[in-house]
TORKOL-4160 file (C-alpha; in steps of 0.2 Angstrom, whole numbers, padded with zeros to 4 digits, m for minus):
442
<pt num="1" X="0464" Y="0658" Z="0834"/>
<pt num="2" X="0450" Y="0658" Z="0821"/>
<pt num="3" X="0460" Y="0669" Z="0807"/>
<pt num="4" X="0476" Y="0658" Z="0813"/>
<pt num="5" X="0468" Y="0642" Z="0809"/>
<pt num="6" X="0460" Y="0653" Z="0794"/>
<pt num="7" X="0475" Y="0657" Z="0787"/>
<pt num="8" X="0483" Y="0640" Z="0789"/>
<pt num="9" X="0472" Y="0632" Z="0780"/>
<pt num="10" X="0473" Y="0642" Z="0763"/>
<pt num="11" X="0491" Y="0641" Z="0763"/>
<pt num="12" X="0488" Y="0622" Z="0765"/>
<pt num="13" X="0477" Y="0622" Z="0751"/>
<pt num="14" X="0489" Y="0635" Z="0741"/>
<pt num="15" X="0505" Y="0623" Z="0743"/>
<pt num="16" X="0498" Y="0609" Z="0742"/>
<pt num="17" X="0489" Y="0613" Z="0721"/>
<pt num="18" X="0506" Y="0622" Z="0716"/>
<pt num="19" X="0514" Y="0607" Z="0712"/>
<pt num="20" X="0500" Y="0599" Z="0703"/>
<pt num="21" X="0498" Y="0616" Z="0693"/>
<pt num="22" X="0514" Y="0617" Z="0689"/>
<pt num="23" X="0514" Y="0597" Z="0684"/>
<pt num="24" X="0500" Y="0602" Z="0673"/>
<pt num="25" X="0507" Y="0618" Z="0666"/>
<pt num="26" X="0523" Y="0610" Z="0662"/>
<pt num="27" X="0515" Y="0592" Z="0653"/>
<pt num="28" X="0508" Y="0605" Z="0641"/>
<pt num="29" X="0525" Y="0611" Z="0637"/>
<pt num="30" X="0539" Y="0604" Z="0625"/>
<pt num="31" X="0556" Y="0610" Z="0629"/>
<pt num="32" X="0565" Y="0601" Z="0618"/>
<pt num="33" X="0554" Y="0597" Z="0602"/>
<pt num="34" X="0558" Y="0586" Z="0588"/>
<pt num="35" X="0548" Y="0587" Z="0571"/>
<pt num="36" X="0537" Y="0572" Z="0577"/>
<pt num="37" X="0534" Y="0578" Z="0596"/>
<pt num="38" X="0529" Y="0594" Z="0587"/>
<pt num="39" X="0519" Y="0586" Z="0574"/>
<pt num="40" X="0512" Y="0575" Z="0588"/>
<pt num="41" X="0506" Y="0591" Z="0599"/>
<pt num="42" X="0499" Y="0599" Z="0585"/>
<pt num="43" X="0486" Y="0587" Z="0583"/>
<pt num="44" X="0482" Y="0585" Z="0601"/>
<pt num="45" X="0481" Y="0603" Z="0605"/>
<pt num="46" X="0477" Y="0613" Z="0588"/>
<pt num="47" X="0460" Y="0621" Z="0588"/>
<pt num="48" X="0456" Y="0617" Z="0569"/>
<pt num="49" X="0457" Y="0599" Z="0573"/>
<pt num="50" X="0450" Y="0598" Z="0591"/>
<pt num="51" X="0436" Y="0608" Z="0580"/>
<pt num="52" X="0432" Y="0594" Z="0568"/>
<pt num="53" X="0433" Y="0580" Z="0583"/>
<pt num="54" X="0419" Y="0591" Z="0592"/>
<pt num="55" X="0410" Y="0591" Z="0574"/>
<pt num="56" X="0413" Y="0570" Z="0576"/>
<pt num="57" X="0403" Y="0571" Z="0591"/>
<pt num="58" X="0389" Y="0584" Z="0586"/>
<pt num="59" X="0389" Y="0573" Z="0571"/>
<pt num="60" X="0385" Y="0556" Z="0581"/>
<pt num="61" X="0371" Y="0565" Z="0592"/>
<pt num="62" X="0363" Y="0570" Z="0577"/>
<pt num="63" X="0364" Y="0553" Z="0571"/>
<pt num="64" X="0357" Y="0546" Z="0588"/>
<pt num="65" X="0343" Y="0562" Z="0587"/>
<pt num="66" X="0338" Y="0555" Z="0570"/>
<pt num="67" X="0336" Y="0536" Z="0576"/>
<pt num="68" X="0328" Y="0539" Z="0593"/>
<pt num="69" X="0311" Y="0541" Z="0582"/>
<pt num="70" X="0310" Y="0523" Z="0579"/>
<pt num="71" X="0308" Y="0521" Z="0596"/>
<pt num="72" X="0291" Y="0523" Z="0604"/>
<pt num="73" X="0285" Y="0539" Z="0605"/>
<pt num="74" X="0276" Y="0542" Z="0624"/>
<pt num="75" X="0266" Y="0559" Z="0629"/>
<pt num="76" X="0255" Y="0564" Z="0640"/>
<pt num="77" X="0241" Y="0577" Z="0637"/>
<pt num="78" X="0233" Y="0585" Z="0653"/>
<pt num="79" X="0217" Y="0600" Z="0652"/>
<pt num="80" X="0207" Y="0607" Z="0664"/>
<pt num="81" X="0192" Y="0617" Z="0659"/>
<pt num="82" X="0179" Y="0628" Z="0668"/>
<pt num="83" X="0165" Y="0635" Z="0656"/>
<pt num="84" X="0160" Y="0652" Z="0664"/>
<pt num="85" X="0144" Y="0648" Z="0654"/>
<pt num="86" X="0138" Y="0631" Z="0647"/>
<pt num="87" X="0135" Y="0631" Z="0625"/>
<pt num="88" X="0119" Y="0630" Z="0621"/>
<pt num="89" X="0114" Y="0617" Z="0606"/>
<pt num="90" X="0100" Y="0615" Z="0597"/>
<pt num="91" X="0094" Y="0598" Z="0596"/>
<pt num="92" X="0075" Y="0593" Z="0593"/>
<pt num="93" X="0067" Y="0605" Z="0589"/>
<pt num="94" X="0072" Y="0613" Z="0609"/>
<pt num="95" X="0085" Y="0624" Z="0616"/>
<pt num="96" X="0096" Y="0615" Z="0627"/>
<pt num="97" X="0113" Y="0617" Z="0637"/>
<pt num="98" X="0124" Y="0601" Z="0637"/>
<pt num="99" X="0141" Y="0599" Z="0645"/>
<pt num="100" X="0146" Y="0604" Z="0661"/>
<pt num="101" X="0153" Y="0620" Z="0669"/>
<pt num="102" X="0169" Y="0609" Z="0674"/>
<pt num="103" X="0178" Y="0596" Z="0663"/>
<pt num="104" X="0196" Y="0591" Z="0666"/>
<pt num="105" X="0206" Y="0575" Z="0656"/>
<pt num="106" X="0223" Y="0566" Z="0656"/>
<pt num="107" X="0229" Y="0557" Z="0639"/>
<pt num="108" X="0240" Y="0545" Z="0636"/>
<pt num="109" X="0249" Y="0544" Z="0618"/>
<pt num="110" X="0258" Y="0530" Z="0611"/>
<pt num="111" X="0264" Y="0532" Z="0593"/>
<pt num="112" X="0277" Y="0519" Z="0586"/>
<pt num="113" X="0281" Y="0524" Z="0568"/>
<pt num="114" X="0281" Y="0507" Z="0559"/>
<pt num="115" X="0288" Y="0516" Z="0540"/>
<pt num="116" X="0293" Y="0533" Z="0536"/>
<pt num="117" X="0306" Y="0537" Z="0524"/>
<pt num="118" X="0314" Y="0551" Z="0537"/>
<pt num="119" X="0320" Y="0537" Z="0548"/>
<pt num="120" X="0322" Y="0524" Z="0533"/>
<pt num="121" X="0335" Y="0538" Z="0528"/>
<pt num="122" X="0345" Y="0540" Z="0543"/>
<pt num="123" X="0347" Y="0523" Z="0546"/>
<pt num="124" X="0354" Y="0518" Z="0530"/>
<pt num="125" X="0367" Y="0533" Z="0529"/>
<pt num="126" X="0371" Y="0532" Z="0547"/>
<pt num="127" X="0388" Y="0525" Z="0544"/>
<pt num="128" X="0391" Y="0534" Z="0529"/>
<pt num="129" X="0388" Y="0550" Z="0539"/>
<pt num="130" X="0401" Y="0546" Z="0553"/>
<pt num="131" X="0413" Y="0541" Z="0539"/>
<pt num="132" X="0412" Y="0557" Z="0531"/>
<pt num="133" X="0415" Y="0565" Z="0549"/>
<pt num="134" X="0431" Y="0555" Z="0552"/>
<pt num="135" X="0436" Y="0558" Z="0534"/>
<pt num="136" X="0436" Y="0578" Z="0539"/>
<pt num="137" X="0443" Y="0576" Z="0555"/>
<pt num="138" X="0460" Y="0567" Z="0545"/>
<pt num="139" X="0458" Y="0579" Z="0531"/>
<pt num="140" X="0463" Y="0592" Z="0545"/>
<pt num="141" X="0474" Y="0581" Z="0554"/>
<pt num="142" X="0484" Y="0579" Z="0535"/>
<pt num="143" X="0484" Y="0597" Z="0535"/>
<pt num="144" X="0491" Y="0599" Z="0550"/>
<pt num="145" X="0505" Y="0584" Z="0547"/>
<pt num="146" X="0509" Y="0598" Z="0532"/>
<pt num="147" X="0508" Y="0613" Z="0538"/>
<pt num="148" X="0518" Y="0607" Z="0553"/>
<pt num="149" X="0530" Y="0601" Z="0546"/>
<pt num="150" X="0535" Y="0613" Z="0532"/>
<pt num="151" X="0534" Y="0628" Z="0544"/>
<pt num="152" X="0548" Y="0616" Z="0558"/>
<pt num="153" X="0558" Y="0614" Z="0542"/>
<pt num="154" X="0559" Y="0633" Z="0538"/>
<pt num="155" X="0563" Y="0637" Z="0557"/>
<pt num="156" X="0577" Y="0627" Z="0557"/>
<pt num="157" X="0584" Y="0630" Z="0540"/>
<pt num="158" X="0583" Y="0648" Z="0548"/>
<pt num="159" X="0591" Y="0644" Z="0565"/>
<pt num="160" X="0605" Y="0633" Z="0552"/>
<pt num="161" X="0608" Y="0650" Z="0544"/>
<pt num="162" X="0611" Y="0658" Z="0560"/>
<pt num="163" X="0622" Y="0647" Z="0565"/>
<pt num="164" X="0634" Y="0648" Z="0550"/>
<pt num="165" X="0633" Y="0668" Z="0550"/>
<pt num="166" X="0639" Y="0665" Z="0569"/>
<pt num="167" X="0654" Y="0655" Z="0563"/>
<pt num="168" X="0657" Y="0665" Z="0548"/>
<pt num="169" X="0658" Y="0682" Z="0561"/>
<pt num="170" X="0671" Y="0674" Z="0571"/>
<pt num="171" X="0682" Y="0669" Z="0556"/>
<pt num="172" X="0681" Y="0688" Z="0550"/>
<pt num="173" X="0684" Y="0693" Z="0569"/>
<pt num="174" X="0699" Y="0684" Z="0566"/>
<pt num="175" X="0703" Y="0687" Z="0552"/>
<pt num="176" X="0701" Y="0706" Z="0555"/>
<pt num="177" X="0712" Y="0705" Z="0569"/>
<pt num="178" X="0724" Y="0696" Z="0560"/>
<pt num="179" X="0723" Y="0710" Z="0547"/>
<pt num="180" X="0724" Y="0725" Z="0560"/>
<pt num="181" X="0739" Y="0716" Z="0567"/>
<pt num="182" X="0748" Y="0716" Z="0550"/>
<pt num="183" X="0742" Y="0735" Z="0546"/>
<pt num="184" X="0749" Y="0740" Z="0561"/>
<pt num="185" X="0766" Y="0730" Z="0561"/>
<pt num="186" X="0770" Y="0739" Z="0542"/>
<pt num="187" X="0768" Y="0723" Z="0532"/>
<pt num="188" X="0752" Y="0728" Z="0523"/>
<pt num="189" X="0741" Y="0744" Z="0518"/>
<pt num="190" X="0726" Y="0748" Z="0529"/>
<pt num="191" X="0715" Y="0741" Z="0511"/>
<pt num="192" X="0715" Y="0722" Z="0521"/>
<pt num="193" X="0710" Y="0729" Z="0535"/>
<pt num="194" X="0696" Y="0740" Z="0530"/>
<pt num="195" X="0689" Y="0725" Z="0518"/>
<pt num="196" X="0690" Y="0714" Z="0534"/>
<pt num="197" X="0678" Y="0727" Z="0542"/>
<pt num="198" X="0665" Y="0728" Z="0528"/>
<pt num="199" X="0664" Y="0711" Z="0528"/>
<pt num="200" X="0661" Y="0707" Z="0546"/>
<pt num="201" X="0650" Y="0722" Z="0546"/>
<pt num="202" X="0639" Y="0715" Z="0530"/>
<pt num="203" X="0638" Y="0699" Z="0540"/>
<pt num="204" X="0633" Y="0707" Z="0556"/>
<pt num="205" X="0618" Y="0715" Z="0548"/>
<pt num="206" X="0612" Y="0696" Z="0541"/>
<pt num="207" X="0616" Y="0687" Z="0554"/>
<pt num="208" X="0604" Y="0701" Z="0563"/>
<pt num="209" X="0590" Y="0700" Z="0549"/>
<pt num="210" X="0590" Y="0680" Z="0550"/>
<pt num="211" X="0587" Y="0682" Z="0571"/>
<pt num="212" X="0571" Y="0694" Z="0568"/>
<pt num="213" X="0564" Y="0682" Z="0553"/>
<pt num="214" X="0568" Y="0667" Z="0567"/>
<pt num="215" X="0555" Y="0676" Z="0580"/>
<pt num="216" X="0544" Y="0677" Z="0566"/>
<pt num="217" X="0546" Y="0662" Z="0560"/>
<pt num="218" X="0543" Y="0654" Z="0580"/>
<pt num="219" X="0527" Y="0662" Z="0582"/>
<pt num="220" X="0520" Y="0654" Z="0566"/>
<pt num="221" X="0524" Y="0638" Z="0572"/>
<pt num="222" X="0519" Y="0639" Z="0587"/>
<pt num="223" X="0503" Y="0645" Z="0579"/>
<pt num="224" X="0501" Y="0630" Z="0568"/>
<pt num="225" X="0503" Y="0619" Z="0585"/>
<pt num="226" X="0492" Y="0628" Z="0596"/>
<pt num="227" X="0507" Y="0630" Z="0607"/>
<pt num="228" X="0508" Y="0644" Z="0621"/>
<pt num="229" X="0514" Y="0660" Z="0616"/>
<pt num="230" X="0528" Y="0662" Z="0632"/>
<pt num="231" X="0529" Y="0642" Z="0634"/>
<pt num="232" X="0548" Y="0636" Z="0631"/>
<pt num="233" X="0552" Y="0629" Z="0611"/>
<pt num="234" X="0569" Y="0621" Z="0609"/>
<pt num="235" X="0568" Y="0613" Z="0591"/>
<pt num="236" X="0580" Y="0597" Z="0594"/>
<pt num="237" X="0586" Y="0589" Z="0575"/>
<pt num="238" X="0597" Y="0576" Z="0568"/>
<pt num="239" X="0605" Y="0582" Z="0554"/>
<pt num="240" X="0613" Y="0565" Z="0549"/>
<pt num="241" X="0596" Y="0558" Z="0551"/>
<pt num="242" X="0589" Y="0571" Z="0538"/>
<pt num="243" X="0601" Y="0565" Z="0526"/>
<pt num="244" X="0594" Y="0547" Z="0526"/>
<pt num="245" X="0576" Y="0554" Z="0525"/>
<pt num="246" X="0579" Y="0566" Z="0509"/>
<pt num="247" X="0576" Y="0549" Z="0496"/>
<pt num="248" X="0559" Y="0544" Z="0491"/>
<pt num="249" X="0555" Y="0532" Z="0476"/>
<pt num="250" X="0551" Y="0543" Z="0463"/>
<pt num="251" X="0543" Y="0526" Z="0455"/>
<pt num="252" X="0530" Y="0528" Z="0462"/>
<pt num="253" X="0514" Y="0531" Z="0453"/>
<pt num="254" X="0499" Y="0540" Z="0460"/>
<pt num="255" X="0485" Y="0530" Z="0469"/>
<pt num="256" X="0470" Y="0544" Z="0467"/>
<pt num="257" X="0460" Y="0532" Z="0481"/>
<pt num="258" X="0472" Y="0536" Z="0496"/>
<pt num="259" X="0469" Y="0554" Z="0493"/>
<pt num="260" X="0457" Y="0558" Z="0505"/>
<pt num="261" X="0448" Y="0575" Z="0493"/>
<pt num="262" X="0443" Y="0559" Z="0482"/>
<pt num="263" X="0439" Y="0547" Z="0499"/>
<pt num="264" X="0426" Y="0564" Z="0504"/>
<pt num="265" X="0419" Y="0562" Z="0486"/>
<pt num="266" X="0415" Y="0546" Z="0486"/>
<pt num="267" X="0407" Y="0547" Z="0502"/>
<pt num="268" X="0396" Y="0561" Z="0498"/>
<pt num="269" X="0392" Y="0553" Z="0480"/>
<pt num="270" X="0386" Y="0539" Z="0492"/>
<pt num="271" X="0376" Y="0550" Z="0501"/>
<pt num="272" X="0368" Y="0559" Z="0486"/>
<pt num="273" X="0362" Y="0543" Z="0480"/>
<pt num="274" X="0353" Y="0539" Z="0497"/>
<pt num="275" X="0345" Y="0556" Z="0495"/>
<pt num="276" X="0338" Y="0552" Z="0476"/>
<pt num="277" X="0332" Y="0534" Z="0485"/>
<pt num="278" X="0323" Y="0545" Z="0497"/>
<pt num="279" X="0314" Y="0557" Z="0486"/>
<pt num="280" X="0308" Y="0539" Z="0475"/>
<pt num="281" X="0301" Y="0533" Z="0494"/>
<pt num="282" X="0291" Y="0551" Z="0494"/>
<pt num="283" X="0278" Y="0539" Z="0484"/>
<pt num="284" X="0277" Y="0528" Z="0497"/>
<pt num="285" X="0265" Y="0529" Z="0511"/>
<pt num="286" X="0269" Y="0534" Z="0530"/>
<pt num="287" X="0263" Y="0519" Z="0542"/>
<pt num="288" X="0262" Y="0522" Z="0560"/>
<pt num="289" X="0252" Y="0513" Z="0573"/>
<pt num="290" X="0246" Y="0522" Z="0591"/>
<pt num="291" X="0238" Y="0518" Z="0609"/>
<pt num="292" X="0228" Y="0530" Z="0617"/>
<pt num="293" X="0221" Y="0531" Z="0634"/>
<pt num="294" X="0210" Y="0546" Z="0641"/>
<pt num="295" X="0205" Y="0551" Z="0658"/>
<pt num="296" X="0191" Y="0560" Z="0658"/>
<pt num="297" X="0183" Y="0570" Z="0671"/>
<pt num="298" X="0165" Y="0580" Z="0674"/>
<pt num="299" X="0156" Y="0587" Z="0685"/>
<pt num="300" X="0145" Y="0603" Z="0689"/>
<pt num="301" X="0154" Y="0605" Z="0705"/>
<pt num="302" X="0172" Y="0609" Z="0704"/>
<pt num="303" X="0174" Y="0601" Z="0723"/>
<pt num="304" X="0168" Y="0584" Z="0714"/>
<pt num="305" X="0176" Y="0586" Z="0699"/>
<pt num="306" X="0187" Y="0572" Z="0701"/>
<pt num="307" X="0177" Y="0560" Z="0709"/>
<pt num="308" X="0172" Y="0549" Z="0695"/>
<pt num="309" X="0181" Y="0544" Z="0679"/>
<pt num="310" X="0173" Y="0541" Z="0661"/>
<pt num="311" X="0189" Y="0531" Z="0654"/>
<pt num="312" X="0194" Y="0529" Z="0635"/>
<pt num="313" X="0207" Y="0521" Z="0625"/>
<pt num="314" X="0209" Y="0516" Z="0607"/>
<pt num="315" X="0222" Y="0508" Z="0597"/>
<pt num="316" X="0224" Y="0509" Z="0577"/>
<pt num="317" X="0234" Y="0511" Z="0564"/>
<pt num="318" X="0238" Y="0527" Z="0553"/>
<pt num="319" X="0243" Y="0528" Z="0536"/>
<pt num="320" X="0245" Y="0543" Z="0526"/>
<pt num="321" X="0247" Y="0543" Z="0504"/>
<pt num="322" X="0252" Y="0557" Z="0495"/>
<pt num="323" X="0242" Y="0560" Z="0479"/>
<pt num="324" X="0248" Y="0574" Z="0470"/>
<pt num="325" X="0258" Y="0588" Z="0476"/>
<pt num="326" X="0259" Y="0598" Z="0460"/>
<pt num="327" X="0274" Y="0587" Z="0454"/>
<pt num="328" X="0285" Y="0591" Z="0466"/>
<pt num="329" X="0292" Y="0574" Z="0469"/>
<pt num="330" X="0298" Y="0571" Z="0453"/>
<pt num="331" X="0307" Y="0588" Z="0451"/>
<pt num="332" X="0316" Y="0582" Z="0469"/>
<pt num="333" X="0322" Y="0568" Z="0461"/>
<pt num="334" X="0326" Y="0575" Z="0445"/>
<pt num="335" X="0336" Y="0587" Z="0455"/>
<pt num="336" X="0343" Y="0572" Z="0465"/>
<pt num="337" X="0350" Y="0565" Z="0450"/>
<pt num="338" X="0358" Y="0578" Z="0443"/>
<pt num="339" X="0366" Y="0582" Z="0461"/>
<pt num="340" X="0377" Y="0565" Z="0457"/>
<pt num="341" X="0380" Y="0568" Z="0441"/>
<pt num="342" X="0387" Y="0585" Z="0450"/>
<pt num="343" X="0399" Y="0576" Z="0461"/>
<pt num="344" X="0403" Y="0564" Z="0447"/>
<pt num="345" X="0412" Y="0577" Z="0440"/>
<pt num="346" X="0419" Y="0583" Z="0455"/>
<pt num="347" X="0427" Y="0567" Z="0457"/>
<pt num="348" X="0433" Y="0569" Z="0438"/>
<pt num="349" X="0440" Y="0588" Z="0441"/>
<pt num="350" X="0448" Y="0582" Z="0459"/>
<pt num="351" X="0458" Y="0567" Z="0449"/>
<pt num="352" X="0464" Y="0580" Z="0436"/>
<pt num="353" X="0470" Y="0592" Z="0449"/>
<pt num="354" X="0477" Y="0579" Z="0459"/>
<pt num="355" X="0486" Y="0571" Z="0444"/>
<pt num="356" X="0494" Y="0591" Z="0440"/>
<pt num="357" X="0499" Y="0593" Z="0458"/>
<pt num="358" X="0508" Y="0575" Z="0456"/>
<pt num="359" X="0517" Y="0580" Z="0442"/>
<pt num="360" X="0520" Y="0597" Z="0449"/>
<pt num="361" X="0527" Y="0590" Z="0469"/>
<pt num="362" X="0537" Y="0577" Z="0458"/>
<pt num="363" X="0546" Y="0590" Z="0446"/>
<pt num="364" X="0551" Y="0601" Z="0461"/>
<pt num="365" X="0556" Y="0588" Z="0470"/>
<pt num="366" X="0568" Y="0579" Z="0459"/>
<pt num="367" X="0576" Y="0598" Z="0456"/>
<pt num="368" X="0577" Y="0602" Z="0474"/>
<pt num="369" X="0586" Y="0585" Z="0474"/>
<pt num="370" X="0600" Y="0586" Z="0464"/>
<pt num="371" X="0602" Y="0607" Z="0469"/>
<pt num="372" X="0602" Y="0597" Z="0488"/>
<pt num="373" X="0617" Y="0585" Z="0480"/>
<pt num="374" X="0626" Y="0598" Z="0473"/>
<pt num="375" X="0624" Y="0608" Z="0487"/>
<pt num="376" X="0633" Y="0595" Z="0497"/>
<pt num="377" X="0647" Y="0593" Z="0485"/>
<pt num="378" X="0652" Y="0609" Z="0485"/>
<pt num="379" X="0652" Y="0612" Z="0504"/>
<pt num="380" X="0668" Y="0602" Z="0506"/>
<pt num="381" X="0674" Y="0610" Z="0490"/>
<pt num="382" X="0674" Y="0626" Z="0498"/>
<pt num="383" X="0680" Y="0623" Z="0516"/>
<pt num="384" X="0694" Y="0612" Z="0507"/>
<pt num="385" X="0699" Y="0629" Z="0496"/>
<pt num="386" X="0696" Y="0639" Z="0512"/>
<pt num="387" X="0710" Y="0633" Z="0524"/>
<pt num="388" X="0721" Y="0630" Z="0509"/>
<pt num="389" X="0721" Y="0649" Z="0504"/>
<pt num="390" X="0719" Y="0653" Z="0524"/>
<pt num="391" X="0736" Y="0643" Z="0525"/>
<pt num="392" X="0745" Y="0652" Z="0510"/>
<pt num="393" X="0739" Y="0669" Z="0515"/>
<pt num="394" X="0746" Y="0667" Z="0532"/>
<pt num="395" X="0761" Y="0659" Z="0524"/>
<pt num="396" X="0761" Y="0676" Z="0513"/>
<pt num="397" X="0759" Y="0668" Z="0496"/>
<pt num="398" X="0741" Y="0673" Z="0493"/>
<pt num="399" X="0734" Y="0689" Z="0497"/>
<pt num="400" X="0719" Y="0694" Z="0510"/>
<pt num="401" X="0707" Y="0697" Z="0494"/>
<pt num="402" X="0707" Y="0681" Z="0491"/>
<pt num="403" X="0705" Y="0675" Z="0510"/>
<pt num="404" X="0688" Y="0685" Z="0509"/>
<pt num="405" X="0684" Y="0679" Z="0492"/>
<pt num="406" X="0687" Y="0659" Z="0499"/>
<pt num="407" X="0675" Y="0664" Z="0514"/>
<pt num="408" X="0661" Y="0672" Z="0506"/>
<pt num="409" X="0665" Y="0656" Z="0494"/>
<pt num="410" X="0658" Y="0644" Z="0510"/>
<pt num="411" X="0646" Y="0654" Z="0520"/>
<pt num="412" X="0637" Y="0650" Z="0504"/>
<pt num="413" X="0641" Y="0636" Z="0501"/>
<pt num="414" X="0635" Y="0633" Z="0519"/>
<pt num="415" X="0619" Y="0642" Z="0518"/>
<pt num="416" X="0613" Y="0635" Z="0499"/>
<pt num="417" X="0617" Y="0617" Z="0507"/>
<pt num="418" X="0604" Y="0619" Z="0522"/>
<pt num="419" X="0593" Y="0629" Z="0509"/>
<pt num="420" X="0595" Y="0615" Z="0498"/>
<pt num="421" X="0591" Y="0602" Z="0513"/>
<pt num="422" X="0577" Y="0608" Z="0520"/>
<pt num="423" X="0572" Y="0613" Z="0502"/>
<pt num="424" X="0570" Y="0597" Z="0498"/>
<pt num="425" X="0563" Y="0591" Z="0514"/>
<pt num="426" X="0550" Y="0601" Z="0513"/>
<pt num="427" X="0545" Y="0599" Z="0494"/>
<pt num="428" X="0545" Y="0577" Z="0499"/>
<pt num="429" X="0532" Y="0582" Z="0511"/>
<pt num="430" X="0523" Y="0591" Z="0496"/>
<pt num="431" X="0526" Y="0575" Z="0484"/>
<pt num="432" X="0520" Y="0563" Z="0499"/>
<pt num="433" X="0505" Y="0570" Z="0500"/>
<pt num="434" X="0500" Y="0573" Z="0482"/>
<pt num="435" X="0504" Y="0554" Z="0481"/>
<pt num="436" X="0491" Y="0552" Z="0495"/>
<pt num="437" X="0506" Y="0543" Z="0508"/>
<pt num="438" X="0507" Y="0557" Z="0520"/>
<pt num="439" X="0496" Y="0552" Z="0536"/>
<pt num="440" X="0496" Y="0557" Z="0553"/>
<pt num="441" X="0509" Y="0542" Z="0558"/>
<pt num="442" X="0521" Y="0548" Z="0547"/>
């Protein structure tokens, strides 16, 4: 009965967490994934950014490490002592032992620091510190947002690829067949039929390139996300929609501010200059003020020690100056100043950089533009001319050489127009964030 109700109860257990396990282990999954659920994901999951959120928080315990010195400072100080033979002193002119075999005492400390550039420091850059931690955590995040996003692009321009190879093998499986069936009937030369073959072989072999470079290209993402290796990723996309999101105004001019390089910079310019305030306040005296109180305890007789108490206690303020210090103070500030002079330049190279990359994102994106609106042109072109000479040759007025020629014609056609599209997709996410617009709720 016991291993009965034993065994009862474990399978109780057992069915009763499988659903919320699998509840769990599902809600962590994304089988259909669109560039914003991906995107979103990412920076809940990825370990870079869950890194700089834990930095957030070891950050704001520092902080609170730092400040908890302006509170009062409480100890306590306990000795016990047992002189295996009491010192002797010399004291008029006479020999004498003084103390007692046994001593023992308890102290009470209280210290308030009342001014000390340390916590003068910390208090003044305390916000300024968070801010500089938020600012890393969305310089990740922004990184993510990219990264993300480019590598979902590339998938799917791939997977796009794939899928015209797909319809491009079973128009030369017709066609081959088609081809075959003439060869055979008398009406043409085996030189259709063998050309048919060589084609659909030569697309055969791409089509099976493009599916290894597609696992490839899975796991990458997947790496960027901090998504499961085995876990289900269906990519879901609106071509149409991706049309309407290929424009940007390429008016606009570059706001060096909202780039978050130049927002850290700022930050730790602020910073530097609390740092040369602080090595100017290395002149300045260190006030603190204290309570003491002491137990104190004697006797000759360890059994008695603690039955009487010599009490103590003292209050008082204490002040320490710094005189000299072999110029050391001036050499910190010195050094201070010439650390923001340092990051003033920083600021100066970042703007530089940021105003090439500009120009750079801007350029390449207006080419990948117009290749993306030539590329769509010439789609219809080429399926127009397609079923034209498809027509003519089943008609027998054009010849299958020039069937072949009209369907290499728009499988590339095809493929440069999804090249082109995610081309330029992917380089507006470049330009957005050399203009300093790409956040995490884009």
């Amino acid at each position: 009965m016991k291993r009965v109700f034993y065994l009862t109860t474990v399978l109780s257990v057992a069915l009763y967490s499988a659903p919320s396990y699998a509840q769990k282990a599902s809600d962590s999954l994304l089988p259909q994934a669109s560039l914003k659920d991906c995107i979103q994901y990412a920076l809940s999951h990825q370990p870079v950014v869950r890194q700089t959120l834990l930095d957030q928080d070891i950050t704001e315990y520092n902080i609170k490490s730092k400040l908890a010195d302006w509170y009062p400072q409480v100890g306590l100080n306990f000795n016990l002592q047992h002189y295996l033979k009491v010192p002797t002193s010399y004291f008029n002119g006479n020999y004498a032992q003084i103390g007692v075999a046994n001593t023992s005492a308890a102290a009470f400390q209280l210290n308030q620091n009342l001014f000390t550039r340390d916590l003068l420091l910390a208090g003044r850059t305390a916000r300024d510190v968070r801010k500089q931690a938020k600012q890393n955590t969305e310089s990740s995040r922004i990184d993510v947002v990219t990264n993300v996003s480019k590598a979902y692009y590339d998938l799917l321009l791939t997977q796009r690829q794939i899928d015209v190879l797909n319809e491009d093998v079973t128009r030369l499986e017709r066609s081959l067949k088609d081809a075959y069936n003439q060869y055979q009937g008398g009406l043409v030369d085996k030189t259709d039929y063998k050309r048919a073959t060589i084609s659909l072989n030569n697309t055969r072999a791409q089509k099976k390139s493009g599916e290894e470079q597609l696992k490839a290209k899975n796991a990458y993402l997947r790496q960027l996300m901090g998504y499961p290796a085995n876990g289900a990723l269906e990519l879901t996309y609106d071509t149409l929609q991706m049309e309407q999101q290929v424009a940007l105004d390429t008016n606009i001019a570059v706001a060096y501010e909202n780039r978050i390089e130049i927002q850290l910079l700022e930050t730790q310019k602020v910073l530097r200059e609390a740092d040369l305030k602080y090595n100017k306040w290395s002149f300045l005296p260190t006030v603190s003020a204290f309570a003491n109180y002491n137990f104190n305890y004697l006797h000759p007789e360890f059994s008695k020690l603690y039955n009487r108490n010599f009490p103590s206690s003292q209050i008082g303020l204490t002040l320490s100056v710094p005189i000299f210090q072999g110029s050391k103070r001036i050499h910190n500030i010195h050094a201070a100043e010439l650390q923001i002079r340092r990051t003033d330049l920083d600021i100066e190279n970042m703007r530089n950089q940021i105003n090439t990359e500009y120009t750079q994102a801007m350029s390449t994106y207006k080419a990948n533009l117009n290749q993306y609106m030539v590329m769509k042109e010439n789609v219809d072109l080429a399926r127009e001319v397609y079923n034209l000479i498809d027509l003519q040759y089943r008609e027998g007025v054009k010849t299958y050489l020039e069937v072949i020629t009209a369907q290499t014609d728009l499988r590339s056609a095809q493929l440069n127009y999804y090249n082109a599209l995610y081309t330029v997709l992917s380089s507006k996410i470049d330009l957005q964030r050399a203009l300093g617009t790409l956040t995490t709720n884009n």
